[in-house]
N, CA, C and O atoms as CSV, one atom per row, in Angstrom:
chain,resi,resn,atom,element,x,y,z
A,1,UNK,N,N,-75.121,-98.716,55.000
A,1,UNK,CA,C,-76.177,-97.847,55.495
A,1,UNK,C,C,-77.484,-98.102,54.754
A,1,UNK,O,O,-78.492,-97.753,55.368
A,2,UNK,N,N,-77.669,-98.681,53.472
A,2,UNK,CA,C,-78.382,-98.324,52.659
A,2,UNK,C,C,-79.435,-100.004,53.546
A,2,UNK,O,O,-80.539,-100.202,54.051
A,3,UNK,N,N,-78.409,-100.647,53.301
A,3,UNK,CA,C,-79.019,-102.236,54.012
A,3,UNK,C,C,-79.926,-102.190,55.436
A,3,UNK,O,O,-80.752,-103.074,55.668
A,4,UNK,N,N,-79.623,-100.765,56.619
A,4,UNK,CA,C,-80.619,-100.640,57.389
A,4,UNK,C,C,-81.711,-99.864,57.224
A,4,UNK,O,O,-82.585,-100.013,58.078
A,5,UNK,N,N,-81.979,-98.783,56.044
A,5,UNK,CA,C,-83.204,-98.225,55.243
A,5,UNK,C,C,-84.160,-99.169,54.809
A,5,UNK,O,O,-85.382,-99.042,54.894
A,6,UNK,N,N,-83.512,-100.157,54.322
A,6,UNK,CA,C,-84.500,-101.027,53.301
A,6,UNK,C,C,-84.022,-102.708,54.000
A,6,UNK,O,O,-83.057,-103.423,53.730
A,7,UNK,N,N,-84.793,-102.838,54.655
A,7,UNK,CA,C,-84.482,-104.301,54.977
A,7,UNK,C,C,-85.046,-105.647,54.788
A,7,UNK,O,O,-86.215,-105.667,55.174
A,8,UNK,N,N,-84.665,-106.700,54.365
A,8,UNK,CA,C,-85.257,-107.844,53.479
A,8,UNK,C,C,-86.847,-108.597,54.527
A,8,UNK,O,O,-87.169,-108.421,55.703
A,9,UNK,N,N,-87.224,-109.081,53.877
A,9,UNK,CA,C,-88.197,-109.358,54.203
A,9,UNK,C,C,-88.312,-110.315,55.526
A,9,UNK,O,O,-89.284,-110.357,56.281
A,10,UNK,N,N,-87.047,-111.111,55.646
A,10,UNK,CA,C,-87.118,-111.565,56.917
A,10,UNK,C,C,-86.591,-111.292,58.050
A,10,UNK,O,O,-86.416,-111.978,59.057
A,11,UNK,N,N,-86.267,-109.831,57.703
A,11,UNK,CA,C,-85.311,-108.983,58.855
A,11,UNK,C,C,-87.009,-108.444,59.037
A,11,UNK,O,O,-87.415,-109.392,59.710
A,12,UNK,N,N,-87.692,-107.934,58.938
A,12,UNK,CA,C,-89.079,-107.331,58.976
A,12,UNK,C,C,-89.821,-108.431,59.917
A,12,UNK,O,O,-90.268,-108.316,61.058
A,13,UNK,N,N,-89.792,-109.464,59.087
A,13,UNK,CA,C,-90.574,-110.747,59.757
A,13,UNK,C,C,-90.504,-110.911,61.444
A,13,UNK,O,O,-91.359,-110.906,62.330
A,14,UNK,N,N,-89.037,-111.057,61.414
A,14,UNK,CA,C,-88.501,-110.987,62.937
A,14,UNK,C,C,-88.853,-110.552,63.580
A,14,UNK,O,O,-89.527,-110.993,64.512
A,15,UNK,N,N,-88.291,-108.633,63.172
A,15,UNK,CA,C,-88.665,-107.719,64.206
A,15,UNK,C,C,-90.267,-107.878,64.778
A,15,UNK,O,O,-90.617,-108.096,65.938
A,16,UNK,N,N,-91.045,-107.710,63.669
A,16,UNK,CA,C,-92.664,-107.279,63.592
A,16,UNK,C,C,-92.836,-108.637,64.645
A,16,UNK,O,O,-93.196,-108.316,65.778
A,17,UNK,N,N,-92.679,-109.733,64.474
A,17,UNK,CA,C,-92.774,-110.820,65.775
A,17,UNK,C,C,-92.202,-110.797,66.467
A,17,UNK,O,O,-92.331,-111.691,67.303
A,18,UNK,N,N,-91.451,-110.077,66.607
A,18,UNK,CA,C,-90.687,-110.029,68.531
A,18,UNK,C,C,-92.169,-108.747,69.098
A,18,UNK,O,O,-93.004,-108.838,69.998
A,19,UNK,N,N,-91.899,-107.668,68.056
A,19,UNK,CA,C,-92.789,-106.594,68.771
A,19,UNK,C,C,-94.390,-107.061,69.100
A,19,UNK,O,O,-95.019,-106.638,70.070
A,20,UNK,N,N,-94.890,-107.962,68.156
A,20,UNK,CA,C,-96.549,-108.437,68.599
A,20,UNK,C,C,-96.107,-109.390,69.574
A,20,UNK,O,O,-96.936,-109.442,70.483
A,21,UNK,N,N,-94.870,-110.384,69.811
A,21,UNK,CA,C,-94.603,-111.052,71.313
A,21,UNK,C,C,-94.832,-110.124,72.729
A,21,UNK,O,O,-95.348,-110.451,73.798
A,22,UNK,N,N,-94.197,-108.753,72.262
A,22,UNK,CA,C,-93.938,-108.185,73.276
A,22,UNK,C,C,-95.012,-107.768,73.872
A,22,UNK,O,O,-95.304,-108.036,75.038
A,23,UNK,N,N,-95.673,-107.080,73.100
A,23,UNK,CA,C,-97.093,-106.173,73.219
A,23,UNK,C,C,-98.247,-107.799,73.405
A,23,UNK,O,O,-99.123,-107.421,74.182
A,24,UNK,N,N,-98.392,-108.528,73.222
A,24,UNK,CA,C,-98.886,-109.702,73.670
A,24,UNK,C,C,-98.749,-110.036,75.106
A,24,UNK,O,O,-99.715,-110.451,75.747
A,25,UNK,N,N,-97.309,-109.828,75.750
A,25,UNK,CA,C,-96.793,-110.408,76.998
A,25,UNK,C,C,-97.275,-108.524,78.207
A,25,UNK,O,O,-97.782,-108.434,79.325
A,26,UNK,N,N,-96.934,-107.753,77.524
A,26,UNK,CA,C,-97.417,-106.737,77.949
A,26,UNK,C,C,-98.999,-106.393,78.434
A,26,UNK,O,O,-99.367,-105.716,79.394
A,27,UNK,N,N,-99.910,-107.206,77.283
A,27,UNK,CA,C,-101.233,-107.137,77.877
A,27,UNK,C,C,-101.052,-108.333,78.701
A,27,UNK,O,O,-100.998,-108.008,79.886
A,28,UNK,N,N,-100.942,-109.536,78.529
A,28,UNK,CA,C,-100.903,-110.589,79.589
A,28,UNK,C,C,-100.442,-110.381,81.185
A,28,UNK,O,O,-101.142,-110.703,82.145
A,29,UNK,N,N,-99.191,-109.807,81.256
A,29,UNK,CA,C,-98.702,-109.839,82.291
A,29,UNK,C,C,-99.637,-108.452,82.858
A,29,UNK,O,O,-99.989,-108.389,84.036
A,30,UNK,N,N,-99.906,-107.590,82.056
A,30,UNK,CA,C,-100.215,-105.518,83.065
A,30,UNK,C,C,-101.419,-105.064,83.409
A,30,UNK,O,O,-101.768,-104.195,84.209
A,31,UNK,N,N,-102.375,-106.219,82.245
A,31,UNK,CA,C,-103.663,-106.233,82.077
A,31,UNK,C,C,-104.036,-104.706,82.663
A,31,UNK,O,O,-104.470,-104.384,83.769
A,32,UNK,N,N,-103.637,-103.737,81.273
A,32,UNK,CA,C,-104.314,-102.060,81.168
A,32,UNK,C,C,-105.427,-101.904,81.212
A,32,UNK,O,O,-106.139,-102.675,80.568
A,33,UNK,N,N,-105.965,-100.938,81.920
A,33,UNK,CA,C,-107.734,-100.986,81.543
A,33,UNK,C,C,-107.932,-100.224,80.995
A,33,UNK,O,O,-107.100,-99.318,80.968
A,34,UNK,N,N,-109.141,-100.109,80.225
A,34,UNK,CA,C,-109.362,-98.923,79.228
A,34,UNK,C,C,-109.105,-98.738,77.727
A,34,UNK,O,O,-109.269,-99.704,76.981
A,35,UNK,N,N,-108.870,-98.029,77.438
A,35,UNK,CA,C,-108.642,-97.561,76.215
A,35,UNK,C,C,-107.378,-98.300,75.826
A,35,UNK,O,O,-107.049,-98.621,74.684
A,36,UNK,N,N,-106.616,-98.553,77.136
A,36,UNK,CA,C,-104.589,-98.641,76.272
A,36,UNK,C,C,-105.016,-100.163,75.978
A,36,UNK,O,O,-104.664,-100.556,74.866
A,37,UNK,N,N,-105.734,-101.121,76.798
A,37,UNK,CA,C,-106.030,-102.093,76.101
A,37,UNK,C,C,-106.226,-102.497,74.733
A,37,UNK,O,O,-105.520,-103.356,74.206
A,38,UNK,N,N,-107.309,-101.811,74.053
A,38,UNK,CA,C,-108.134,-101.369,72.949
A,38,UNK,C,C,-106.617,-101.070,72.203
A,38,UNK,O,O,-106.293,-101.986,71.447
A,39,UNK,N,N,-105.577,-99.872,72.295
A,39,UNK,CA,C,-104.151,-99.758,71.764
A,39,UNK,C,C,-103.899,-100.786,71.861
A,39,UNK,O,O,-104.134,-101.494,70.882
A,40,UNK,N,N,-103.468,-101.230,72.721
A,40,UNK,CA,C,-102.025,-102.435,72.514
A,40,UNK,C,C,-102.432,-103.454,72.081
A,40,UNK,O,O,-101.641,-104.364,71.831
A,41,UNK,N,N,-104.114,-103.622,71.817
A,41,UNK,CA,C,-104.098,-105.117,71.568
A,41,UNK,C,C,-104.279,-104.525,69.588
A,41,UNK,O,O,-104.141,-105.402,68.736
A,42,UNK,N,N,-104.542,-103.225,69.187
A,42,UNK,CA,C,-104.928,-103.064,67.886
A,42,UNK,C,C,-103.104,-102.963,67.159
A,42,UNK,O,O,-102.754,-103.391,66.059
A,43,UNK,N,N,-102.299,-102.322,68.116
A,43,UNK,CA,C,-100.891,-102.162,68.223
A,43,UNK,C,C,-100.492,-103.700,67.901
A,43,UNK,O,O,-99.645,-103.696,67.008
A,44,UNK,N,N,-100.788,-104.909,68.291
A,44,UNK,CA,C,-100.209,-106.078,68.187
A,44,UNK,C,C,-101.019,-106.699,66.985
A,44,UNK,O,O,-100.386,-107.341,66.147
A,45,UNK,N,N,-102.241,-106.560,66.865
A,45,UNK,CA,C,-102.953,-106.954,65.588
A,45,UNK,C,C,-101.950,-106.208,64.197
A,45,UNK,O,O,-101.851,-106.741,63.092
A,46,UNK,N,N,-101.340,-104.996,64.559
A,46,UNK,CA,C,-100.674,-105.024,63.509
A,46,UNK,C,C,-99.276,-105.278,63.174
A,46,UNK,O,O,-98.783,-105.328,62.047
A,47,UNK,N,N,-98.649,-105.447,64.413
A,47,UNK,CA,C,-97.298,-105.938,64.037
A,47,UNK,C,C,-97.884,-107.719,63.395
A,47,UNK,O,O,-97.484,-108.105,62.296
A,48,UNK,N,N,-98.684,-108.471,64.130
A,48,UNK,CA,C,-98.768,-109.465,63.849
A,48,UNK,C,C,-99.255,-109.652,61.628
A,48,UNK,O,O,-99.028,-110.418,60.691
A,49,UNK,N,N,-99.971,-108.391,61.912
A,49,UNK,CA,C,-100.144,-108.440,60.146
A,49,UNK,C,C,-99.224,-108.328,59.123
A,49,UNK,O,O,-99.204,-108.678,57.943
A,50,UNK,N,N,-98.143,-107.505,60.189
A,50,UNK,CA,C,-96.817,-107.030,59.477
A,50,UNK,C,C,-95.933,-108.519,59.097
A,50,UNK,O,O,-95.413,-108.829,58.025
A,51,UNK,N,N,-95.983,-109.312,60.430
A,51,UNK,CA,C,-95.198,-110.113,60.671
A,51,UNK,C,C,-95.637,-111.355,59.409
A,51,UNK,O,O,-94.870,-111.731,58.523
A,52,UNK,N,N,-96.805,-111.754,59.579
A,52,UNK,CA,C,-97.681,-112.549,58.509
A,52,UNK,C,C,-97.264,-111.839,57.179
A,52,UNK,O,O,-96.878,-112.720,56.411
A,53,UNK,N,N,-97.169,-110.364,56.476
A,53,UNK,CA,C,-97.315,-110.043,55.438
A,53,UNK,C,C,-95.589,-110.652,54.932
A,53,UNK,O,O,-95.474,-111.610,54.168
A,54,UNK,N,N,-94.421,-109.937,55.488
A,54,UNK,CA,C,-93.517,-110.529,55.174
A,54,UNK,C,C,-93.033,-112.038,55.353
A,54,UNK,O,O,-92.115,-112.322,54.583
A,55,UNK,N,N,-93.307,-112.725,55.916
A,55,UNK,CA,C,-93.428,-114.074,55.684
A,55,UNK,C,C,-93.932,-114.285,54.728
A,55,UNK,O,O,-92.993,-114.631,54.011
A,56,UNK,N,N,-95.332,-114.358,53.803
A,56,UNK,CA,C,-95.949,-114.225,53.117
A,56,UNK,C,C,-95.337,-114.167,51.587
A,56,UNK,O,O,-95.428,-114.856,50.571
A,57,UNK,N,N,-94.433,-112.551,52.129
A,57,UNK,CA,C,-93.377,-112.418,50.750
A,57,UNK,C,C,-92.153,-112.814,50.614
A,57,UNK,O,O,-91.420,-112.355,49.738
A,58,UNK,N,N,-91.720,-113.864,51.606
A,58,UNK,CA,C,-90.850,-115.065,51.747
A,58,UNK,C,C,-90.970,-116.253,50.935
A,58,UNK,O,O,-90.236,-116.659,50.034
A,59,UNK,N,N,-91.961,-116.702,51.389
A,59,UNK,CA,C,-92.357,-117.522,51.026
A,59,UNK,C,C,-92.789,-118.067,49.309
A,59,UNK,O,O,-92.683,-119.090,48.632
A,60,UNK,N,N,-93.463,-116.284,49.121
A,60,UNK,CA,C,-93.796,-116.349,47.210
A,60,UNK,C,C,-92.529,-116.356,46.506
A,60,UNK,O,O,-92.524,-116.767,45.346
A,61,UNK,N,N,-91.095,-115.827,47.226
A,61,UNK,CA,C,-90.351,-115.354,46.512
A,61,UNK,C,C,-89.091,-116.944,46.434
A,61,UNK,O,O,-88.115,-117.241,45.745
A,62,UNK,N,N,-89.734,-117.480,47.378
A,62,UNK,CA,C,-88.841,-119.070,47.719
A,62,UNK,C,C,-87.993,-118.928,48.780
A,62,UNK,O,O,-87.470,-119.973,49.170
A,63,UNK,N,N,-87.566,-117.375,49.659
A,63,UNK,CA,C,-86.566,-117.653,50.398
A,63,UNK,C,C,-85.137,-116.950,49.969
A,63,UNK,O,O,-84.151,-116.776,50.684
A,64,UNK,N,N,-85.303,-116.639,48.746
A,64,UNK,CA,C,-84.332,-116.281,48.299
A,64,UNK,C,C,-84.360,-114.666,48.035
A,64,UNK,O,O,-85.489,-114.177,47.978
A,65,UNK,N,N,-83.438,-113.933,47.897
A,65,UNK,CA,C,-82.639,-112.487,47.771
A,65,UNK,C,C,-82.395,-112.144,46.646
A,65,UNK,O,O,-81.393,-112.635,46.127
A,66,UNK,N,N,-83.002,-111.436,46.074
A,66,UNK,CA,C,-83.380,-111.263,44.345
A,66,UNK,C,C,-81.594,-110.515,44.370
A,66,UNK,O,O,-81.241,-110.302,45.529
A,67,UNK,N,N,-80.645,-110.173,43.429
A,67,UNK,CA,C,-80.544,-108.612,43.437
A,67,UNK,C,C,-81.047,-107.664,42.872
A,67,UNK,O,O,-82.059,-107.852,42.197
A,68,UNK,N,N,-80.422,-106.242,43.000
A,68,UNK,CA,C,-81.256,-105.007,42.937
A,68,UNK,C,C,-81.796,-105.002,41.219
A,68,UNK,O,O,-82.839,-104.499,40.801
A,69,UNK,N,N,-80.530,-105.861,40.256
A,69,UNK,CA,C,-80.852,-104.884,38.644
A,69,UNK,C,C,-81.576,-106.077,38.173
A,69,UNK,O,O,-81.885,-105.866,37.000
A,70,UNK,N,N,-82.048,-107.409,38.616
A,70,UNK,CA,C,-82.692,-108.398,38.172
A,70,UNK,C,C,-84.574,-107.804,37.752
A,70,UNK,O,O,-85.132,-107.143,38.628
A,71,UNK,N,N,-85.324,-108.097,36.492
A,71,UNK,CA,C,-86.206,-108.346,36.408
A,71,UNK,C,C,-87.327,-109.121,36.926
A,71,UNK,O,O,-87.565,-110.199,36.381
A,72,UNK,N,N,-88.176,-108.661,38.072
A,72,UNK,CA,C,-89.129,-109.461,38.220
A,72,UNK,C,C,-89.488,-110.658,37.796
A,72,UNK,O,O,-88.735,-111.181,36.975
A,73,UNK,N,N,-90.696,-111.400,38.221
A,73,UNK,CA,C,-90.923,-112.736,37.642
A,73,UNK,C,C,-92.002,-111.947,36.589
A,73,UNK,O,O,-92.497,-110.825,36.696
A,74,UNK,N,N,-92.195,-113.132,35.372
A,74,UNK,CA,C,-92.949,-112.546,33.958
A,74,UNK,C,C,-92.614,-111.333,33.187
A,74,UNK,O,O,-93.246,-110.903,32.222
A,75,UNK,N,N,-91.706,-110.902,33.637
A,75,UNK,CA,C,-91.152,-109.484,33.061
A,75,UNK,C,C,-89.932,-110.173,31.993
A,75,UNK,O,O,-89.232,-111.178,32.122
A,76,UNK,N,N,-90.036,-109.092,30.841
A,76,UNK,CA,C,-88.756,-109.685,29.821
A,76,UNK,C,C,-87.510,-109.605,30.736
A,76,UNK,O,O,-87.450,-108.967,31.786
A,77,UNK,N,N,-86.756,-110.174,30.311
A,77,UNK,CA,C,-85.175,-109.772,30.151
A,77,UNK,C,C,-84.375,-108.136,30.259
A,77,UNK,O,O,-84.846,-107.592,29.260
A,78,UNK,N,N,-83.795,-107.490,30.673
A,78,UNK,CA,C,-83.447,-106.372,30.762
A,78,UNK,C,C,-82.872,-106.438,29.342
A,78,UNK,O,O,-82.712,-105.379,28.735
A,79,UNK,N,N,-82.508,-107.761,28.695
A,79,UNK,CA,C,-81.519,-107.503,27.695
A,79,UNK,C,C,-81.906,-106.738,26.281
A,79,UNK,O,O,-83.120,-106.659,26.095
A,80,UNK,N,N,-81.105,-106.188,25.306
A,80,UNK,CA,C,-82.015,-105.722,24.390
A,80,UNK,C,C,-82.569,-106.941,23.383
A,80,UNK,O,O,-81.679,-107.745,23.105
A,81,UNK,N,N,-83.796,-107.209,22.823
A,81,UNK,CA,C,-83.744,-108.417,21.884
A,81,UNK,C,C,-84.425,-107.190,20.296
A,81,UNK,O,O,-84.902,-106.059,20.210
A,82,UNK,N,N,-84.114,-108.156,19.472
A,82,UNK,CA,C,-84.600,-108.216,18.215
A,82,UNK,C,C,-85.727,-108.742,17.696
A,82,UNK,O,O,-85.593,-109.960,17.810
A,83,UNK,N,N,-86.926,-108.464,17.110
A,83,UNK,CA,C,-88.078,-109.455,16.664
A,83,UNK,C,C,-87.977,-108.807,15.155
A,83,UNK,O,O,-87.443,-107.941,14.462
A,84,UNK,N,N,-88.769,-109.743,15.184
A,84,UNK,CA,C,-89.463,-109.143,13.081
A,84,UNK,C,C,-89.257,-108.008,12.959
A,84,UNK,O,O,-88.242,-107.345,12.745
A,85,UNK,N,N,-90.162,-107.813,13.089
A,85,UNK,CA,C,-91.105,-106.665,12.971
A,85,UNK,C,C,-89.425,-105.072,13.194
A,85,UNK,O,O,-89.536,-103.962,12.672
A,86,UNK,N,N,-88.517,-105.384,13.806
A,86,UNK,CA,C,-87.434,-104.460,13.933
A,86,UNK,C,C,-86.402,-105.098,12.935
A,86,UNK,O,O,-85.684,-104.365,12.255
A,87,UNK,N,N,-86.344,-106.200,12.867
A,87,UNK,CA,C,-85.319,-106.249,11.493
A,87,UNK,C,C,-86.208,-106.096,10.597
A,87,UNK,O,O,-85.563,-106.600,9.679
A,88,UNK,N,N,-87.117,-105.821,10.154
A,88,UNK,CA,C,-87.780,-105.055,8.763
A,88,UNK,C,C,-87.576,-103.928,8.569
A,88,UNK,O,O,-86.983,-103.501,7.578
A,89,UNK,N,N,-88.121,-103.113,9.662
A,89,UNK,CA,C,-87.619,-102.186,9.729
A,89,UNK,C,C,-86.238,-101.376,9.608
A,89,UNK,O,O,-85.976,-100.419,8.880
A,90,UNK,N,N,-85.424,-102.056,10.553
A,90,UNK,CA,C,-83.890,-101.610,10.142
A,90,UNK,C,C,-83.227,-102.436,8.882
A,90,UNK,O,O,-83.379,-103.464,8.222
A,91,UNK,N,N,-82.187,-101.003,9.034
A,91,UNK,CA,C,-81.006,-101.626,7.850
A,91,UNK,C,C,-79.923,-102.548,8.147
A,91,UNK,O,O,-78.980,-102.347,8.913
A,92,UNK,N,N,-80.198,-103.717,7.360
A,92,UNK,CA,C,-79.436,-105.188,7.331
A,92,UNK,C,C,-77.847,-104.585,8.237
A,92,UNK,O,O,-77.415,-104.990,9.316
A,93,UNK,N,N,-77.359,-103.680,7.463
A,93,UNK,CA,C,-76.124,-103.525,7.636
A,93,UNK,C,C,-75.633,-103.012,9.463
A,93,UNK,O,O,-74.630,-103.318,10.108
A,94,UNK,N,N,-77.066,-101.972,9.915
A,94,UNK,CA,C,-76.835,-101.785,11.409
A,94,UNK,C,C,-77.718,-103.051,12.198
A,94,UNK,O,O,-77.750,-103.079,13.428
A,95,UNK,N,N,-78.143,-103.672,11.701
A,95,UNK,CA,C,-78.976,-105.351,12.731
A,95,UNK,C,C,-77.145,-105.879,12.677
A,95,UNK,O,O,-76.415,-105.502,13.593
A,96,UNK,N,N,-76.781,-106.435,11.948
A,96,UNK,CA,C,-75.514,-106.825,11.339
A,96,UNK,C,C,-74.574,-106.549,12.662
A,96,UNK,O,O,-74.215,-107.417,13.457
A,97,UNK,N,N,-74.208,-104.937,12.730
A,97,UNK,CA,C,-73.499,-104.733,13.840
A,97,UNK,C,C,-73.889,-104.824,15.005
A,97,UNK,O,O,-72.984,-105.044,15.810
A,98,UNK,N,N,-75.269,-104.709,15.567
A,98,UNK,CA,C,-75.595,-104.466,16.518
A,98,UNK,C,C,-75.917,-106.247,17.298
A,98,UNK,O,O,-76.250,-106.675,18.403
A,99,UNK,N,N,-75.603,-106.781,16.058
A,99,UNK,CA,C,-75.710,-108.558,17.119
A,99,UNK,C,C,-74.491,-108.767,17.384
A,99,UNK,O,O,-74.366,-109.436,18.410
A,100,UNK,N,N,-72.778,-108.252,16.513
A,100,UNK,CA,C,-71.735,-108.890,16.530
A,100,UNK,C,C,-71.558,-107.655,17.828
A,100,UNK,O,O,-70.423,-107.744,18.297
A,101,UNK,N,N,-72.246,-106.735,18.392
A,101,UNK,CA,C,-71.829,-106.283,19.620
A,101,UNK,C,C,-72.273,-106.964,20.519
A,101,UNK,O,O,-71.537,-107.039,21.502
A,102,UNK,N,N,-73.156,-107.468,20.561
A,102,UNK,CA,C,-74.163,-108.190,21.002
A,102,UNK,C,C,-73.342,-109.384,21.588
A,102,UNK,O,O,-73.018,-109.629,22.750
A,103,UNK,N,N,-73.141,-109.954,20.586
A,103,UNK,CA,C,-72.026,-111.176,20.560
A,103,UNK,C,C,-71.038,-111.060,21.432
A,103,UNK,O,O,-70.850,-111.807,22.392
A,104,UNK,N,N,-70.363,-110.090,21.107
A,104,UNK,CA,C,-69.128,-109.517,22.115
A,104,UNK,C,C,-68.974,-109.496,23.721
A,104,UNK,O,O,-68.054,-109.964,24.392
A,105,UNK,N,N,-70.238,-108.761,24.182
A,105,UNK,CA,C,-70.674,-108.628,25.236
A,105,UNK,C,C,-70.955,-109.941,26.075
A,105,UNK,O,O,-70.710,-110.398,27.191
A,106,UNK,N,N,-71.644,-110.308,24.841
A,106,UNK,CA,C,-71.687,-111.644,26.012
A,106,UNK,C,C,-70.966,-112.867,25.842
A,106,UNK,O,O,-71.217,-113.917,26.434
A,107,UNK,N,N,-69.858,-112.638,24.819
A,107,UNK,CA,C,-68.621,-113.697,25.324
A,107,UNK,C,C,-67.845,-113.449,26.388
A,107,UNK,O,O,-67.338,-114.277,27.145
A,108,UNK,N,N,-67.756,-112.069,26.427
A,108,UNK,CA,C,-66.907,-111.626,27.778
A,108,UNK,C,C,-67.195,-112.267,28.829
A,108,UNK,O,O,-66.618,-112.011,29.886
């Protein structure tokens, strides 16, 4: 259920270009006068923006399907790390344990 709330970028792509096809073939073939013109053609200017925007974020992302708990691009690591400046601070004896958990975890 959760997969038709939130749908990937080229499930978006699709739709948004079938719907500016449609509304395209709709003014072509019905030729509205008036105002619904002015709609359907501002109606297709935006599926078509829709359609362009997710492509767009296809394309930056390579194509590929991040999953949900992954870090962005340029963003650290979710993992916890250690620098200086925190082993000075802490005591030898809890840095000590907290890498051989460390360790643990990720031999598993």
């Amino acid at each position: 259920m959760r997969k038709i709330l939130r749908p990937d970028a080229r499930t978006v792509a699709v739709v948004a270009a079938l719907a500016a096809g449609a509304v395209l073939l709709a003014l072509a073939v019905h030729h509205p006068a008036g105002i619904l013109t002015v709609g359907l053609a501002l109606l297709g200017l935006l599926f078509a923006t829709v359609a362009g925007t997710a492509v767009a974020a296809l394309r930056e992302r390579g194509g590929r399907e991040e999953p949900a708990g992954s870090a962005p691009p340029g963003q650290p690591d979710a993992e916890p790390f250690l620098d200086a400046d925190t082993l000075d601070a802490l005591d030898s004896a809890a840095v000590l344990a907290r890498l051989s958990r460390m360790r643990e975890v990720s031999d598993q």
